[in-house]
C-alpha positions as CSV (number, residue, x, y, z in Angstrom):
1,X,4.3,23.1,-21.9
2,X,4.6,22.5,-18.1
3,X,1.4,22.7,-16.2
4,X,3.2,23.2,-12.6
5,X,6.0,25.4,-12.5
6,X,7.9,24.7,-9.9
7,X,11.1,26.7,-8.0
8,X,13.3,26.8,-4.8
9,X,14.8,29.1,-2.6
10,X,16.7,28.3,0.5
11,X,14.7,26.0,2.3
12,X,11.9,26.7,0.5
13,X,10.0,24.4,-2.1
14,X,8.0,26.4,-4.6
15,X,5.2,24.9,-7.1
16,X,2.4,27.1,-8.8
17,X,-0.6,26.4,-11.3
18,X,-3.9,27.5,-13.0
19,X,-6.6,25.5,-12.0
20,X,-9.4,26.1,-14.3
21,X,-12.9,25.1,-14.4
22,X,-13.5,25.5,-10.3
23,X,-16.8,24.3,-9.2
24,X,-16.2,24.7,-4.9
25,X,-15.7,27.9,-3.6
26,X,-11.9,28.8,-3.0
27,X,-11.8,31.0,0.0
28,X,-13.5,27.5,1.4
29,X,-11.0,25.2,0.8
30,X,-8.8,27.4,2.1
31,X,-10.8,27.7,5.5
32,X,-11.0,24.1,5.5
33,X,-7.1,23.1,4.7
34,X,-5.5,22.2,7.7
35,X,-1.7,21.9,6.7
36,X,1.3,21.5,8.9
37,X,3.4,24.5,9.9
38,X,6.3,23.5,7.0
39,X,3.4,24.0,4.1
40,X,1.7,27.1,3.2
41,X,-1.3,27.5,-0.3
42,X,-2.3,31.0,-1.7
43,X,-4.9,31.8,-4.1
44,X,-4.9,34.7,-6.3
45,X,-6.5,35.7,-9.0
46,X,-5.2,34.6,-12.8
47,X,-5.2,38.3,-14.1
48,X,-2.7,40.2,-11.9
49,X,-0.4,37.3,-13.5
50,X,2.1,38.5,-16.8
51,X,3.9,35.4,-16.5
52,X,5.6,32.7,-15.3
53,X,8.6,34.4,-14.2
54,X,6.3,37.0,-12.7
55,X,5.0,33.8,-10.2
56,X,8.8,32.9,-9.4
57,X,9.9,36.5,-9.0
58,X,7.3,36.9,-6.3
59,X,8.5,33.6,-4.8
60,X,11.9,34.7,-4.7
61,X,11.3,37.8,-3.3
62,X,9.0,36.4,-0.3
63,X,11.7,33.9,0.5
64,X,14.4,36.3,0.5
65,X,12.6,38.8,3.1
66,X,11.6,36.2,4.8
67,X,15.2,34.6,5.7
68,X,16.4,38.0,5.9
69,X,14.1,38.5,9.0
70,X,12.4,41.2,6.9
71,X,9.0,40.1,5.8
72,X,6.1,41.9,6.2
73,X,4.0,38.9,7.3
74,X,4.9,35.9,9.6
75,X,3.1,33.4,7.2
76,X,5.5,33.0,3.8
77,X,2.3,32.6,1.4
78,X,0.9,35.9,2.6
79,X,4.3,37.5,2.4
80,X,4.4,36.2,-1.7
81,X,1.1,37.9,-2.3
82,X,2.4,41.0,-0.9
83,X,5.1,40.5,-3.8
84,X,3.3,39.2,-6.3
85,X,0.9,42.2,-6.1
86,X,3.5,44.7,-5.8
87,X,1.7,46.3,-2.4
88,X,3.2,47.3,1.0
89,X,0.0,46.5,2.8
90,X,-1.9,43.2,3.7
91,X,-5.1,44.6,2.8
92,X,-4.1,46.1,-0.2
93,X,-2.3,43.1,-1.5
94,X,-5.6,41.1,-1.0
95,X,-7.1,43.8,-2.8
96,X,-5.8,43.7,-6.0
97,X,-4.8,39.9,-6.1
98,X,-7.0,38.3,-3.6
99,X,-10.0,35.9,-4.8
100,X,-14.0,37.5,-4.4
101,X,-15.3,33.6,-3.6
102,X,-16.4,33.3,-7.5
103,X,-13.9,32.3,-9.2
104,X,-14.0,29.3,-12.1
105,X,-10.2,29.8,-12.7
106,X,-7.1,31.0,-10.0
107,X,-3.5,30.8,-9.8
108,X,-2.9,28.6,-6.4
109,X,0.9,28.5,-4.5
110,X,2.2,25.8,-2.4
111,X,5.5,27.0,-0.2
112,X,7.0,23.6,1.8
113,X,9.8,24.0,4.2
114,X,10.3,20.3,4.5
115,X,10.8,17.4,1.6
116,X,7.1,17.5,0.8
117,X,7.1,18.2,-2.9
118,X,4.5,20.8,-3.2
119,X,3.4,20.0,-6.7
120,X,1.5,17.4,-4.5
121,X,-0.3,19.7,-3.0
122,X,-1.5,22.0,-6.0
123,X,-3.0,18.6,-7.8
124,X,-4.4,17.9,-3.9
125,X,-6.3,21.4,-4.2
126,X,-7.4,21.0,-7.7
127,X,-9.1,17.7,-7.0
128,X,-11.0,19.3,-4.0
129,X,-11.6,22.2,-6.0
130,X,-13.3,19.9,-8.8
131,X,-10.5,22.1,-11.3
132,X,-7.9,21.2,-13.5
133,X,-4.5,21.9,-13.7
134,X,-3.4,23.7,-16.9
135,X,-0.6,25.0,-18.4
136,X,-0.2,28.7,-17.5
137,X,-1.2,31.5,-19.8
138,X,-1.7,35.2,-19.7
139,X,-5.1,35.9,-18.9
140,X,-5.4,39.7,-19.0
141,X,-4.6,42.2,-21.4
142,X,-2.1,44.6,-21.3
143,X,-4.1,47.4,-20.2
144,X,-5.2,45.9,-16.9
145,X,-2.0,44.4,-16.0
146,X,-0.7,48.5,-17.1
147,X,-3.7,49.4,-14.1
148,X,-3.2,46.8,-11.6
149,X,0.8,47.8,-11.7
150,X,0.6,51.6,-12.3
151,X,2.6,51.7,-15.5
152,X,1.8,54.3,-18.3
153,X,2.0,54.4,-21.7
154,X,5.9,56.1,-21.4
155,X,7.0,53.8,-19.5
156,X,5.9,51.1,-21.6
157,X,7.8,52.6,-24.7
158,X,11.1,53.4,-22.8
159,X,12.0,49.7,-22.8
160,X,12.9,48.6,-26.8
161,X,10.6,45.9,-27.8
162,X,12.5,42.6,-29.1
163,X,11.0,39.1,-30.3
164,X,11.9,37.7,-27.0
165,X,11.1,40.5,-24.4
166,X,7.8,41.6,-23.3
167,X,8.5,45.5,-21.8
168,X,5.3,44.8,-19.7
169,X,6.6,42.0,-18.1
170,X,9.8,43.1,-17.7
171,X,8.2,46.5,-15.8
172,X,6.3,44.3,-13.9
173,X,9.5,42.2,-12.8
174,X,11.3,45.6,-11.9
175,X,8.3,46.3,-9.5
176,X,8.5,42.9,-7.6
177,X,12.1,42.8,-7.5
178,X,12.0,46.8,-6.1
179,X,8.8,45.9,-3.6
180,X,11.7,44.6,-1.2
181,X,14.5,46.6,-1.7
182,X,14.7,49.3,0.8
């Protein structure tokens, strides 16, 4: 299993990872990061995560409305948490996916617009975080992510259920992809 999953779009660079076992604060380190105007970390929090396409959806979307002049946000990471949380609004997106200052385990983002590989940097912020990178799993049950995403019960049953697709995560894919259309 991968531990960084990795993706690109445009002239965007995409890597993203669990870090587990945090023993600095987070919302620090991202104080303290001083990166060049090509690079770009988020945090969020592991739960509002189904999956790895969930990740690369959000990064997709955030690099689409962003070349397309579209984007909520000037800054490309805060423009993928907007997606990744599904939300119109800054605050809300920070909300439901951003970190309280707690946290032992987070999903963390690197976006590079130049050759830096930003798989670098995710191994960079682990090491200041005193983490580890591991390979990504579902951390939430179905009921929270059904919560965080507003998606009942009907919904849920509408989509056949096969060996190979999760109707939750494919709900939750619908909602990223639609969060920038129209």
């Amino acid at each position: 299993m991968v531990a960084v999953i990795r993706s690109s779009y445009g002239p965007y660079r995409f890597a993203a990872a669990l870090i587990t076992g945090i023993k600095k604060n987070p919302l620090r380190l991202l104080v303290e990061l001083r990166l060049n105007g090509s690079s770009g970390i988020q945090f969020c929090r592991p739960e509002i995560v189904v999956s790895e396409r969930h990740l690369i959806a959000a990064f997709a979307a955030a690099a689409t409305t962003t070349q397309a002049g579209v984007a909520r946000s000037r800054r490309i990471e805060v423009e993928y948490l907007l997606r990744l949380s599904c939300q119109r609004q800054i605050q809300d997106a920070l909300r439901v996916a951003g970190l309280r200052g707690d946290e032992d385990k987070i999903i963390a983002v690197a976006i590079t617009m130049s050759e830096e590989d930003p798989g670098v940097l995710l191994y960079k912020v682990a090491e200041e975080l005193g983490g580890k990178i591991e390979p990504f799993r579902r951390l939430t049950g179905s009921d929270i992510l059904m919560e965080i995403y507003k998606i009942s019960e009907e919904q849920l049953e509408a989509i056949p259920a096969t060996g190979e697709t999760d109707p939750l995560e494919l709900l939750i894919l619908e909602r990223v992809v639609s969060s920038y259309v129209g």
